[in-house]
N, C-alpha and C positions, 0 to 999 in steps of 0.2 A: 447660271448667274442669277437669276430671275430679278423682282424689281428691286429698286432702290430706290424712289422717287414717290411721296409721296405726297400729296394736296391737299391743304385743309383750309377752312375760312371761317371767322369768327360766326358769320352770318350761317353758318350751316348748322340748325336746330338750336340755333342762339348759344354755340360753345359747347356743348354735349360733345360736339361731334372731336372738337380739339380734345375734349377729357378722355371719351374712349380711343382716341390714334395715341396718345400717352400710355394709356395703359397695357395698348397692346404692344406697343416699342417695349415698353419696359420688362411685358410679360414675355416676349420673345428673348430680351438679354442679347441683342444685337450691336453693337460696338457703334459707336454715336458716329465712325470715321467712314462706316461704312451705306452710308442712305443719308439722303438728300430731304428735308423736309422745310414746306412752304404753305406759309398763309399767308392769305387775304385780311385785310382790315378794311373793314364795311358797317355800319351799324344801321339794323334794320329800319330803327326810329329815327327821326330827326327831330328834336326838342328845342333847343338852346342853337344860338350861335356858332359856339365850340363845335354841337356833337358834328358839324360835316363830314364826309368822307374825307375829304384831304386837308383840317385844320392841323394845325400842327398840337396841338393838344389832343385831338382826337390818335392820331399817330399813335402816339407816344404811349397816352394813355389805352389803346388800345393793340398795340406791342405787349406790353407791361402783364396784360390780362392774360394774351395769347399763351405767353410762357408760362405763366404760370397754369393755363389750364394742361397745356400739356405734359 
């Protein structure tokens, strides 16, 4: 069987880490139906208002990023 679940977080190497688990899915050619994949939305820094972990702009805007890095 082996795995199917894989873990990722924006906070891990500040989103490097979401770009290389993208590329190795991709490089693998593994059918999107079969593996389970999850991140976290976290941002390292807290600047402004917004950036909190649970604003809802932060969310959003930090969903938005995830995919695309992956």
């Amino acid at each position: 069987m082996g795995v199917n679940f894989f873990d990722t977080a924006e906070i891990y190497d500040f989103g490097v880490q979401e770009i290389n688990m993208g590329l190795a899915l991709k490089a693998l050619n593994v059918p999107r139906k079969d593996y389970v994949l999850a991140t976290k939305i976290l941002k390292a820094s807290i600047k402004g208002v917004n950036d909190g972990v649970l604003s809802r702009k932060h969310i959003i805007e930090g969903t938005r990023n995830s995919l695309k890095r992956l």
